[in-house]
C-alpha positions in Angstrom: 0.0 0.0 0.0 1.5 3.3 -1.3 1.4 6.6 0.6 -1.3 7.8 -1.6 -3.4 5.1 -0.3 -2.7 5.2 3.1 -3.8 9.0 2.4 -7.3 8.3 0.8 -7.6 5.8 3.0 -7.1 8.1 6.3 -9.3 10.9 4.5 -11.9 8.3 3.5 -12.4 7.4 7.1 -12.8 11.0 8.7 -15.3 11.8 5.8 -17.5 8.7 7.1 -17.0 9.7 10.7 -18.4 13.4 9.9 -21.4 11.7 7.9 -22.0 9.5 10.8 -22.4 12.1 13.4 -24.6 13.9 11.0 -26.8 10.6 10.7 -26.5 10.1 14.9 -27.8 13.7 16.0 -30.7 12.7 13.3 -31.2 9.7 15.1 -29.7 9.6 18.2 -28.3 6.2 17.0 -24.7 6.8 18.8 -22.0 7.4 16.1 -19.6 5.0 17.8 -21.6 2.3 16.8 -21.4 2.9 13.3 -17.4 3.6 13.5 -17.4 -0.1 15.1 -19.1 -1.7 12.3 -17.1 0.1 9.6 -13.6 -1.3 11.3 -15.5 -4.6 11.3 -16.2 -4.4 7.5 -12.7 -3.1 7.1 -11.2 -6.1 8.7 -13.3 -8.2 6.5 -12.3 -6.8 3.6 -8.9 -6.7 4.4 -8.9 -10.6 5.1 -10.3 -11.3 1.7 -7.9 -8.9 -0.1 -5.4 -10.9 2.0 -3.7 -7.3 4.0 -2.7 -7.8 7.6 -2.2 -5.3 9.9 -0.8 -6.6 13.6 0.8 -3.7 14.6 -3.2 -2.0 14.9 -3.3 -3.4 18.8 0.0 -1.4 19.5 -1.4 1.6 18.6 -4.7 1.6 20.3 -3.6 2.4 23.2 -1.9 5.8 22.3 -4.4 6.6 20.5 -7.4 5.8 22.8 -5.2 8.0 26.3 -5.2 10.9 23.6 -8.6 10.7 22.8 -9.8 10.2 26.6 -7.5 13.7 27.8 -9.2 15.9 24.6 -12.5 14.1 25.5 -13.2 14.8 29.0 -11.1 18.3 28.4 -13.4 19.0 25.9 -16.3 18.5 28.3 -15.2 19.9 31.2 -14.9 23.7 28.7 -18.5 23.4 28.8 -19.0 23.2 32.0 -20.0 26.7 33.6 -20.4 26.8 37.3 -23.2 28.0 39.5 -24.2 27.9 43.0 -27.0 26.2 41.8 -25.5 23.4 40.1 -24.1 22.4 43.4 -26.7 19.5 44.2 -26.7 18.7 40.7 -22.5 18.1 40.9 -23.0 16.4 44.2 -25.6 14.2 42.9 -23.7 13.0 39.4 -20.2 12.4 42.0 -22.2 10.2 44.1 -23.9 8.6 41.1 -20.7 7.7 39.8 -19.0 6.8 43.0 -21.4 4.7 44.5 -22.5 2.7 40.8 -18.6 2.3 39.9 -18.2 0.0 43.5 -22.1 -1.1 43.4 -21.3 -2.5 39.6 -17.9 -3.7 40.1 -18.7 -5.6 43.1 -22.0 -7.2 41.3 -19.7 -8.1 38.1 -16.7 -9.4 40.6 -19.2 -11.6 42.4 -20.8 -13.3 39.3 -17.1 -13.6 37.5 -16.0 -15.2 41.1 -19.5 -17.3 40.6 -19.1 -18.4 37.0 -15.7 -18.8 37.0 -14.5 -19.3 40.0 -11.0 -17.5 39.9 -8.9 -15.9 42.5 -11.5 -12.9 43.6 -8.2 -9.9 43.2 -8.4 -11.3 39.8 -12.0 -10.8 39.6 -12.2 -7.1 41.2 -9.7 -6.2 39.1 -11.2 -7.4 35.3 -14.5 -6.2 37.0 -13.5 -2.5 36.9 -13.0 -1.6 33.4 -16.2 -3.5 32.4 -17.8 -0.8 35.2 -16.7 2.6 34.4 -19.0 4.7 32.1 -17.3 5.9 29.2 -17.1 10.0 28.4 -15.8 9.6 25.2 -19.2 8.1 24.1 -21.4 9.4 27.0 -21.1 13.1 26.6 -21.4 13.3 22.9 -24.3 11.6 23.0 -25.6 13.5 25.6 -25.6 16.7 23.2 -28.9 16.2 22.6 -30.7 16.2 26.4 -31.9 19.4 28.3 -28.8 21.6 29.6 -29.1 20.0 33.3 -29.1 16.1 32.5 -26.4 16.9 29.5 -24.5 18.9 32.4 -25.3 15.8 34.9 -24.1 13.0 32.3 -20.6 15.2 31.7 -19.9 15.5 35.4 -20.8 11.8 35.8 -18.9 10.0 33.0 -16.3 12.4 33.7 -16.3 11.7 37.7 -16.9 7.7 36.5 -13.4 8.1 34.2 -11.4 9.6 37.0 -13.0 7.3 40.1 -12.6 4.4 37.8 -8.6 5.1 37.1 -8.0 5.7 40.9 -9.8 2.2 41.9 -8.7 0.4 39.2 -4.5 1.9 39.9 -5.4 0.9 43.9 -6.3 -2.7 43.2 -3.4 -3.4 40.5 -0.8 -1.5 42.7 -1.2 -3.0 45.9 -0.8 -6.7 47.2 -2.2 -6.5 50.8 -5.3 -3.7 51.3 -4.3 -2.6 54.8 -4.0 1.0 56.5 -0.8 1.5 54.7 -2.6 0.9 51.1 -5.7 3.4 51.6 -3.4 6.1 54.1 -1.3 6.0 50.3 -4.4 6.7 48.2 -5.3 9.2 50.4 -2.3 11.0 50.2 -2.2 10.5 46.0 -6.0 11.7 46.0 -4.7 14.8 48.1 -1.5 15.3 46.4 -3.3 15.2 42.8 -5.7 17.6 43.4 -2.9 20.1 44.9 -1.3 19.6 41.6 -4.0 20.4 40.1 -4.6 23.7 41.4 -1.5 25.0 41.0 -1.1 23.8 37.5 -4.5 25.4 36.6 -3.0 28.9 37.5 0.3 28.2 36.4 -1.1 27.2 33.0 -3.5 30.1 32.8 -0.3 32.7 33.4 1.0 31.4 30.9 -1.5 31.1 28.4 -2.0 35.0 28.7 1.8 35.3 28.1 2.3 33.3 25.2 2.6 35.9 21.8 3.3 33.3 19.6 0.6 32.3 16.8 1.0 28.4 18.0 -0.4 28.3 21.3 -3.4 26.1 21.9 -1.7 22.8 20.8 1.1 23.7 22.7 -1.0 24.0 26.2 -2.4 20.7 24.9 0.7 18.8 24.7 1.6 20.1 28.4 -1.9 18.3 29.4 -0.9 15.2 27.6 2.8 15.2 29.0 1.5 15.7 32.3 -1.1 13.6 32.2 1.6 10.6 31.0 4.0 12.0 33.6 1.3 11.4 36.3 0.2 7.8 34.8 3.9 6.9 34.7 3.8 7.3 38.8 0.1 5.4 38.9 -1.6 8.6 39.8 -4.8 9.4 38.2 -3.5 12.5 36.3 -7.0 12.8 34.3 -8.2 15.0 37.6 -5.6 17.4 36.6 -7.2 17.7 32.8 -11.0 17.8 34.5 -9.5 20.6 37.2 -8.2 22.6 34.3 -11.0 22.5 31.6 -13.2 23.6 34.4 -11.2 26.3 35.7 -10.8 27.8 32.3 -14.3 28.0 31.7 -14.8 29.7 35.1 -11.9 31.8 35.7 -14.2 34.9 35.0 -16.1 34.2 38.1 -13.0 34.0 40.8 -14.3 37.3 43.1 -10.9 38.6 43.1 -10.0 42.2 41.4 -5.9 41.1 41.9 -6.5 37.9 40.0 -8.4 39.1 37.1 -6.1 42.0 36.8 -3.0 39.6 36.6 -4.4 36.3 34.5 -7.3 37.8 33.0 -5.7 39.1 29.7 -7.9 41.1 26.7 -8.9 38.0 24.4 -9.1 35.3 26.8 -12.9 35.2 26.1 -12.3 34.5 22.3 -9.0 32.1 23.1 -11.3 30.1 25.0 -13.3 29.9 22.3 -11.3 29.0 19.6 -9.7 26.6 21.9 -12.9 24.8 22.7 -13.0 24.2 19.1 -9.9 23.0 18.7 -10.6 20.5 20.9 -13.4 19.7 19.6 -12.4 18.9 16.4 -9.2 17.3 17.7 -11.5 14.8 19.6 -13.5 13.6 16.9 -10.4 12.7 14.8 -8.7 10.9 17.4 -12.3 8.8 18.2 -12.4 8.4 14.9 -9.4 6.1 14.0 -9.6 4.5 18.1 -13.3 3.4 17.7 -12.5 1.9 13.3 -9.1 0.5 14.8 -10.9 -1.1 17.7 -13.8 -2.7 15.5 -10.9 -3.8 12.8 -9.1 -5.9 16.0 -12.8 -7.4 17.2 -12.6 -11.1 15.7 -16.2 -11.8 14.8 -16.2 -15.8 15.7 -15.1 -14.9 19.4 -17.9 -12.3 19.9 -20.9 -14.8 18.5 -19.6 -17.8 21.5 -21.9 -18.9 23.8 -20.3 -18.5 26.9 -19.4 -15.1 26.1 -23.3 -14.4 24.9 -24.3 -15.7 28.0 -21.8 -13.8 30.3 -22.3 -10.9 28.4 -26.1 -11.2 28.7 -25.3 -11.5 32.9 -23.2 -8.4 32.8 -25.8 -6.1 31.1 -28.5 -7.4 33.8 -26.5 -6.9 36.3 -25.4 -3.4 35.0 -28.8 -1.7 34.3 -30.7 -3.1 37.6 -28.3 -1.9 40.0 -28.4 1.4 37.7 -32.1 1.8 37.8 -32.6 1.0 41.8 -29.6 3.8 42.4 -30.9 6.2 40.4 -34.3 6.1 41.7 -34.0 5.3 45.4 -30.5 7.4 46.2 -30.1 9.9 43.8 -34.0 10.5 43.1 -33.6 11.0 39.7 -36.1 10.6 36.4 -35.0 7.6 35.4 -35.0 8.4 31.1 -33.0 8.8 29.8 -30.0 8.8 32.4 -30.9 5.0 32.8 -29.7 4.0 29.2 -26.6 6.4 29.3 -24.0 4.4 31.0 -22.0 3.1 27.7 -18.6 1.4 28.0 -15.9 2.2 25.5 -12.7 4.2 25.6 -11.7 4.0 29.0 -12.9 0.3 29.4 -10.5 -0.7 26.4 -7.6 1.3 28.0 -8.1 -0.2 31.3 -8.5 -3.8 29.9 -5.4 -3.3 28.1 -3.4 -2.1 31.4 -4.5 -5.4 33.4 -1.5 -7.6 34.8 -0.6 -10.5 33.4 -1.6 -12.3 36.7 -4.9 -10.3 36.7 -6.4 -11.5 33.5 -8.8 -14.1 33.0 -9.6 -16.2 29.9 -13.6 -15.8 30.2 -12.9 -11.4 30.0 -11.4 -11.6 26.8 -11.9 -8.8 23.3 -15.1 -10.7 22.9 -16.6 -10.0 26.0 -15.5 -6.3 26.1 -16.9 -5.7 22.6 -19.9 -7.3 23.4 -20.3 -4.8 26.4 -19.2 -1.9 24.4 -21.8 -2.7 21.7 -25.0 -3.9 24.1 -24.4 -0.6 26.1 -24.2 1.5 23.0 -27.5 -0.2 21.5 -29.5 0.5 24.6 -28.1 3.5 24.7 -29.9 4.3 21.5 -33.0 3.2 22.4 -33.4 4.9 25.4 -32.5 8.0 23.5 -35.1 7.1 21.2 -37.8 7.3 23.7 -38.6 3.8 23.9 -40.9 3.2 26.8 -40.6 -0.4 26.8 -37.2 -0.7 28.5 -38.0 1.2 31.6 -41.1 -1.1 32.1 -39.1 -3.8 31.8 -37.5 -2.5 34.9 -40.7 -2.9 36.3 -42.2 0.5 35.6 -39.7 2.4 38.0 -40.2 5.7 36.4 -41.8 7.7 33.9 -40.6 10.9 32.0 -42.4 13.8 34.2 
């Protein structure tokens, strides 16, 4: 394959992508979905035209940590802060909190029941198939009211970050005594200290930069501190969230000294353009992680029974505990936050960081693309408006 090809190739797939978000805010059918299948007919194709491509599964994860800082940075710009948003943030950090250990001690205990393996093991593949996914969440949510978009950011986003810290505390650690949680206390503290100061320092020097290349400059600070922080097991992502929201509410600090000082003449319209550029940069990168993922899925592992089956547990599991949260702790409507809880990005990622020890046969590619793609589908069809899925819950809730 020539250059040229590689190059129409590369185009060909970003012009799809753009066609499918315009077919997914028609439909509300979630554009991931349709990048999946395409790297699924790609890999088809490719097999018949006899290419190979093994070197895809190194790349992934680059690609996917890229996509997950511009993602939840992306997010986190459009998150303006109000006094009266406060229950609203408390509720989506509980909601995320209290589902991410609800749902990865449900999936632990039926992996530990089905399989029967060491129950670390079990916690640990458990997690990634827990956390709810921002990079397919909040675009999806685009759609929604401002306060349930704002409450499915601040959730997904909360979910990545909680998810990272419990899922670098259970690989990390051998023995879960007072030295093990006195050291995630101190990383939780010591990460968010970071992160204030690295908000101001950034924002100083943001107003102080006079060249014309700026924005993918502060950008590639985020990503080399975010991979700085990961190197050291500390869940840097905080530090990405902390920033994105600062940003957006710098104007509201009730200080005359610090608005004189970091408050500079176009920050307004920088913030703007940088929005976009983030923007923009995030759909690219989701494109080629979400085609490259679908390209790797190998159809006959996906259609086994045992996966089907465990799959099928997973989801039940999943959307019950879901459903019974949302409407007897958080006292929420329950549509159409109950069908937004899609794995992807961050579920790959963390899959693909497991141990060697950690891994289990049974939580294979099969089993995480089948959990990517039933959460996406239902996704859909809560989006929809279907009424039939919250009656199978029983009739919990209807849309007031």
């Amino acid at each position: 394959m020539n250059s040229y090809n590689v190059l129409i190739f590369l185009s060909g797939l970003v012009i799809f992508s753009y066609l499918f978000d315009l077919f997914a805010k028609r439909t509300r059918l979630p554009s991931v979905l349709l990048l999946l299948a395409l790297g699924i007919g790609i890999r088809a194709l490719s097999d018949t035209w006899g290419y190979d491509f093994p070197q895809v599964a190194m790349v992934l994860p680059t690609l996917g940590n890229i996509g997950l800082i511009l993602i939840v940075f992306e997010g986190a710009l459009e998150l303006e802060y109000e006094r009266s948003k406060r229950p609203m943030i408390r509720k989506a950090f509980a909601s995320a909190l209290f589902l991410l250990l609800l749902t990865t001690a449900g999936i632990a205990a039926l992996l530990y029941y089905m399989t029967g393996a060491d129950v670390l093991a079990c916690i640990a593949n458990a997690i990634p198939l827990s956390v709810i996914s921002s990079a397919v969440a909040i675009p999806s949510a685009s759609g929604l009211p401002p306060e349930k978009k704002e409450f499915v950011v601040y959730e997904s986003s909360f979910s990545d970050i909680l998810g990272i810290i419990l899922f670098n505390f259970i690989v990390t650690n051998t023995t879960f005594g007072l030295r093990a949680f006195g050291g995630l206390g101190a990383e939780i503290l010591g990460v968010l200290a970071l992160s204030a100061v690295f908000s101001i320092a950034l924002l100083w020097f943001l107003g102080r930069i006079k060249h014309h290349v700026k924005f993918f400059l502060i950008l590639s600070i985020l990503v080399l501190v975010y991979a700085v922080g990961k190197q050291f097991h500390l869940s840097s992502l905080v530090v990405v969230l902390a920033f994105g929201i600062f940003l957006t509410n710098a104007d509201q600090v009730p200080s005359e000294w610090f608005k004189q000082r970091f408050l500079y003449r176009d920050f307004d319209k920088d913030i703007e353009q940088f929005h976009s550029l983030s923007s923009e940069s995030a759909f690219l990168i989701r494109t080629f992680f979400f085609v490259l993922f679908g390209y790797t899925v190998v159809v006959a592992e996906v259609a086994q029974r045992e996966v089907l089956i465990l799959g099928g547990a997973l989801l039940l599991v999943t959307y019950l505990l879901r459903a019974l949260f949302l409407k007897l702790a958080v006292r929420m409507d329950l549509r159409p936050l109950l069908y937004i809880t899609p794995r992807g990005l961050i579920s790959i990622l963390l899959y693909f960081s497991l141990p060697g020890h950690l891994r289990m046969p049974e939580v294979g590619m099969g089993l995480l693309f089948v959990l990517v793609l039933s959460t996406c589908l239902v996704m859909a069809i809560g989006l929809l408006g279907v009424r039939g899925v919250v009656r199978s819950f029983g009739g919990l809730d209807e849309p007031k």
